[in-house]
Structure formats: C-alpha cells, structure tokens
C-alpha positions, -999 to +999 in steps of 0.1 A: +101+088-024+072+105-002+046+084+012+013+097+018-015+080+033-053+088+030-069+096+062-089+063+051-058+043+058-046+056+086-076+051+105-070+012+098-038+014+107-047+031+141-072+002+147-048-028+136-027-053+158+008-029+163+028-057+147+005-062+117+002-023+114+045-018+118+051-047+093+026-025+068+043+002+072+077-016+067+071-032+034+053-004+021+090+019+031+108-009+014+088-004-015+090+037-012+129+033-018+131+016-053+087+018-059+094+003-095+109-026-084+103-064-080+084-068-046+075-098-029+035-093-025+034-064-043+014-065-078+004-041-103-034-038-108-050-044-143-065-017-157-049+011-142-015+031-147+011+032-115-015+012-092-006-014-072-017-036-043+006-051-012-003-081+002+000-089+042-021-124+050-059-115+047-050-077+046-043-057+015-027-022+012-039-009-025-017+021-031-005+047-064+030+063-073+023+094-088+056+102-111+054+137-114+057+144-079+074+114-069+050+104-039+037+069-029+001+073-025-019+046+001-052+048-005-065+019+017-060-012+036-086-034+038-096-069+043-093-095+012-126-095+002-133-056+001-104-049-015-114-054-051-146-039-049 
C-alpha cells in the first residue's frame, strides 16, 4: 500500500527528534503492509470510516486508508492534547 503524507505532517516530521521521526515512519510502514490488521498503538477512531490514530509516547500520527485507491493517508502528527480537537 502507498503512503502519502500531508505537507502538514511532514513539516512535523522535519522538525522532530530523527529517532522519534524514523520510529514514526517505521510503524506507520508496518502498518502500510497489512493496514487492516491488529496494530499495537494503532486504533480506529469513532465516528469515522477507515480512520485511524498511531500512538508514539505523547505524539500521535491520525491517518486514513482510502480503499479505492489503496493509499495510506497521514494527515497529522501532533502532540496528545491537539490531537482530538
């Protein structure tokens, strides 16, 4: 599966610690290979179809899978407490 990432998210990515930064972009390849699967700190959000959140300590990646075109979407990663907003 495709990942795509908003420019949103790549800014933050740019301006995060390299490790925390490479470890995002890890789990969210592991989760590109079988997206539908059982993730450790990845979680479906309520209230909307294919969304999803991954969680890295007091970071959180919030990211789509759109079927049709079978891409990963990351919209953003952001700090806990903006990330529900």
């Amino acid at each position: 599966m495709l990942i795509e990432y908003k420019k949103e998210a790549l800014k933050r990515l740019a301006r995060m610690q390299p490790k925390l930064a490479a470890a995002f972009r890890r789990d969210l390849a592991k989760i590109a290979a079988d997206p539908f699967g059982t993730h450790a700190n990845a979680k479906a959000l309520a209230g909307a179809k294919d969304a999803f959140r991954l969680k890295h300590g007091d970071w959180r990646a919030l990211y789509w899978i759109n079927r049709e075109t079978q891409t990963m979407v990351i919209e953003a990663i952001v700090p806990r407490g903006g990330a529900y907003r």
